[in-house]
C-alpha positions in Angstrom: -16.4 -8.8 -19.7 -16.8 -10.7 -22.9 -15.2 -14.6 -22.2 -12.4 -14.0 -24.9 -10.7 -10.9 -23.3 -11.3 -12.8 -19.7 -9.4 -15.5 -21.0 -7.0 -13.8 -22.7 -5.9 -11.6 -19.8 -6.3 -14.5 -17.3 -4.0 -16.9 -19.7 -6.7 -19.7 -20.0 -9.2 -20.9 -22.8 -12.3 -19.6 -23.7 -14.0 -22.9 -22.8 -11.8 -22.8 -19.3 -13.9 -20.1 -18.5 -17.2 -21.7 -19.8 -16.6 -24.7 -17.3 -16.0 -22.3 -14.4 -19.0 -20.1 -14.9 -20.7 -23.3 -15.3 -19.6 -24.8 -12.0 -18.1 -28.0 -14.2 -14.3 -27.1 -13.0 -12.6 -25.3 -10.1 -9.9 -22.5 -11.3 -6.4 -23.7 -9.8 -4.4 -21.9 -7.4 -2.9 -19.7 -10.5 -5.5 -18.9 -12.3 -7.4 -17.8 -9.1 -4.2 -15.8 -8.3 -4.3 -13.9 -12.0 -8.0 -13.2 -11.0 -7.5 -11.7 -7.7 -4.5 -9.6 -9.5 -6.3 -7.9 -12.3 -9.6 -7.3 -10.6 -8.1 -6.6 -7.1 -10.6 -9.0 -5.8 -9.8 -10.5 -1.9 -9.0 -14.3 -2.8 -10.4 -15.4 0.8 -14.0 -13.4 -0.5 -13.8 -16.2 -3.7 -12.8 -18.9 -2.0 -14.9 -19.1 0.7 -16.9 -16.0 0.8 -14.8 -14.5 4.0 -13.7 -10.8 4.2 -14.3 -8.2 1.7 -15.0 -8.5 -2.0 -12.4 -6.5 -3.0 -8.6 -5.8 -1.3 -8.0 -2.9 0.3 -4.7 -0.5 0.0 -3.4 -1.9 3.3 -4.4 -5.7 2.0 -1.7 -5.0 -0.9 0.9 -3.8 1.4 0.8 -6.6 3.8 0.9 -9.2 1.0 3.5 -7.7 -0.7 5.9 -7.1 1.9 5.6 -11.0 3.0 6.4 -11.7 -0.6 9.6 -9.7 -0.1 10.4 -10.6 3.2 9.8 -14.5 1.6 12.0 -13.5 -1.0 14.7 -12.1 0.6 15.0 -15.3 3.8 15.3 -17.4 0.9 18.1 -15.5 -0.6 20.0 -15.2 2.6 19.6 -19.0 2.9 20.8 -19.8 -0.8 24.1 -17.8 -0.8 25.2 -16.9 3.3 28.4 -15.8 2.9 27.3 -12.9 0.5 27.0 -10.1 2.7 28.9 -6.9 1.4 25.7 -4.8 3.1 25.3 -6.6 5.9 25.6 -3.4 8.1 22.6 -2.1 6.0 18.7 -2.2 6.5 16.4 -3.0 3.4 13.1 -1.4 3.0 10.3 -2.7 0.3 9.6 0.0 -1.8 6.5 -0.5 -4.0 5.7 1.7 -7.3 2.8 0.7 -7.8 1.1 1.5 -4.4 0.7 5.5 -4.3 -0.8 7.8 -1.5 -2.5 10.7 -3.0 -1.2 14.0 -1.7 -4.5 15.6 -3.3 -8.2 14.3 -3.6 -7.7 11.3 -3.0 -6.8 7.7 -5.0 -5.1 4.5 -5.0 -3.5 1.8 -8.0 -3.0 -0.9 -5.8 -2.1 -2.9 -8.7 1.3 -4.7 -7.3 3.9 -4.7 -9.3 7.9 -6.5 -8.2 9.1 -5.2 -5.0 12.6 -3.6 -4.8 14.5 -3.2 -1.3 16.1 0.2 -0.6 19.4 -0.1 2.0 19.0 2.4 4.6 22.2 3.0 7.8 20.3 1.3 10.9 21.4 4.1 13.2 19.6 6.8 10.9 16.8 5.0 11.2 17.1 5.0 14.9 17.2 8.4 15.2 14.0 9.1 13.1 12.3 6.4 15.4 11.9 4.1 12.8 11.0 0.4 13.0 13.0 -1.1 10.4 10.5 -4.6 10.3 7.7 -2.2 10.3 8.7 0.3 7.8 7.5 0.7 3.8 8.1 3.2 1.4 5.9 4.5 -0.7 5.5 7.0 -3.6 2.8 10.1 -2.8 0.9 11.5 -5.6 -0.2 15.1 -6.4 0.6 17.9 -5.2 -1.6 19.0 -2.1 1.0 18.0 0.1 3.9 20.2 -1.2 6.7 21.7 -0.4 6.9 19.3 2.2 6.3 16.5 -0.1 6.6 17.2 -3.6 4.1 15.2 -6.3 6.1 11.5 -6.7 8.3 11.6 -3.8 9.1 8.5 -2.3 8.0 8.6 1.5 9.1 6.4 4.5 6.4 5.1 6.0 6.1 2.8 9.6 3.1 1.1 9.2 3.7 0.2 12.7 2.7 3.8 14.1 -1.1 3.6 14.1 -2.2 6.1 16.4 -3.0 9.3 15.1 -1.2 12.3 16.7 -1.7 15.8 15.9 0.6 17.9 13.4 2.3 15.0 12.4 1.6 13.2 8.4 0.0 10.1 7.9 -1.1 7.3 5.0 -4.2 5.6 5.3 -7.1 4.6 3.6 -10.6 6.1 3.5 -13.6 3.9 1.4 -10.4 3.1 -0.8 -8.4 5.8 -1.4 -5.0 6.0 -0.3 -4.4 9.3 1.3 -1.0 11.5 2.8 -2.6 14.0 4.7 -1.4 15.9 8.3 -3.5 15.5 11.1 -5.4 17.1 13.3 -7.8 15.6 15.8 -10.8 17.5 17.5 -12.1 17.6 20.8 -15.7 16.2 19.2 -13.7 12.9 17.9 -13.8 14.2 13.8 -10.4 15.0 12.4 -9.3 17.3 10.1 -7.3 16.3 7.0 -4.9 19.5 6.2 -2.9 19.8 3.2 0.4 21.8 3.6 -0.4 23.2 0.2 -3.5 25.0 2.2 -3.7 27.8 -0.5 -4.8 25.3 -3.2 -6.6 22.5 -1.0 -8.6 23.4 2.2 -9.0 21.6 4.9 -11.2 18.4 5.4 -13.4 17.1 7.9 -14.3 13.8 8.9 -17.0 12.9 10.3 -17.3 9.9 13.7 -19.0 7.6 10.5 -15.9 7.9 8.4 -13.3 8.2 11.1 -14.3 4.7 12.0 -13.8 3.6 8.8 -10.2 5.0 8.3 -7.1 2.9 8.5 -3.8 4.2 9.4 -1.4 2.5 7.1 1.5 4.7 9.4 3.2 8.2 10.0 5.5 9.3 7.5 8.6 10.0 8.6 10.4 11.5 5.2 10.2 11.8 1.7 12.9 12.5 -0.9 12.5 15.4 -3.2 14.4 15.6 -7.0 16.5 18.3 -7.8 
C-alpha cells in the first residue's frame, strides 16, 4: 500500500510511517490498534510474533464481547439505581460478524456492539447460557426456510461439541459458516444445507475437521415478514 493511503487510513503522517518502517519509532498503543482493525491482523502476531498473523472469526467475537461486557459493568457502576430491565438478559449482537448460510465467508470487520434484552426464563427453556450466548446475522440463502438470508441467529458459543441434526457456526480456513451437522462413523462430517435442492451436501475430510472451530449451536433465528 502506498505510505499516503496507509497514513491516511491509519490517522498518522506520512513520515510516521517512514520512521516505523524504518525501525526509528515504535507505533503507540492506538495506532497499533487502527492497524490490527483495518487489516485484521492478530495484535499479539505484531507485537511479539505470538499466535497467528491474522484474527480469526472466533478472535473477533471474543474481543468484542469483552468490550461489551466492559462496557456495560461500567455502566451498571456509573448509574445503579437505573434498572427498568433488570428482569431482562442482554445479548451482544454484532452486524458486522456474519455466518454464511452458502459457500462460505466472513467480514469480521467489528463494528459497535448493541445488546438485545431477552426474558431469562425463555432462554432457559431453549437451554441457553445467557454469559455464553451471541447473536449473529447469517448470510445467504443455503440455509433457508429454516434460516432465511440476514436473519439474526442466537448462537451459545459455549456448546462446542458437535451433535448430529442439530445447526452450528464455526470457522473453517476463515470462513464463517451455518451449516447442520452430521458426523460419520469414519470421523468426516458432513455439512448439509436445509436448502439441499440448491446446495448439496459437503464433506470434510479428518485434515479439515481438525482445523474447524465450533463458534456454538444455533438455537434460533428471526425471520422478517
Amino acid at each position: 500500500m502506498d505510505r499516503d493511503d496507509l497514513a491516511a487510513q491509519l490517522n498518522v503522517s506520512k513520515n510516521s510511517i517512514a520512521y516505523y518502517e524504518r525501525g526509528d519509532r515504535t507505533p503507540d498503543a492506538d495506532t497499533l490498534a487502527a492497524y490490527s482493525r483495518l487489516f485484521n491482523v492478530n495484535m499479539n502476531w505484531v507485537i511479539n510474533g505470538e499466535g497467528q498473523m491474522f484474527r480469526t472469526a472466533l478472535d473477533v467475537i471474543v474481543q468484542a464481547q469483552r468490550r461489551a461486557e466492559a462496557k456495560e459493568l461500567l455502566a451498571e457502576q456509573e448509574h445503579p439505581n437505573e434498572g427498568a430491565m433488570s428482569d431482562m438478559v442482554t445479548i451482544p449482537l454484532y452486524d458486522e460478524v456474519r455466518a454464511s448460510a452458502g459457500h462460505g465467508s466472513v467480514a469480521i470487520n467489528e463494528t459497535a456492539t448493541t445488546r438485545i434484552a431477552f426474558e431469562p426464563n425463555w432462554l432457559a427453556d431453549l437451554g441457553v447460557r445467557p454469559e455464553s450466548a451471541v447473536i449473529l446475522s447469517a448470510q445467504g440463502d443455503s440455509m433457508e426456510p429454516t434460516i432465511m438470508n440476514g436473519a439474526p441467529m442466537l448462537v451459545d458459543t459455549s456448546k462446542k461439541d458437535v451433535r448430529n441434526g442439530f445447526i452450528y457456526v464455526f470457522d473453517v480456513a476463515g470462513d464463517l459458516m451455518v451449516k447442520r451437522i452430521e458426523r460419520l462413523p469414519d470421523g468426516t462430517i458432513n455439512l448439509l444445507s436445509d436448502n439441499s435442492g440448491k446446495y448439496p451436501s459437503r464433506n470434510l475430510d479428518l485434515e479439515t475437521v481438525s482445523r474447524m472451530t465450533v463458534i456454538g449451536r444455533v438455537y434460533a433465528a428471526v425471520s422478517k415478514f
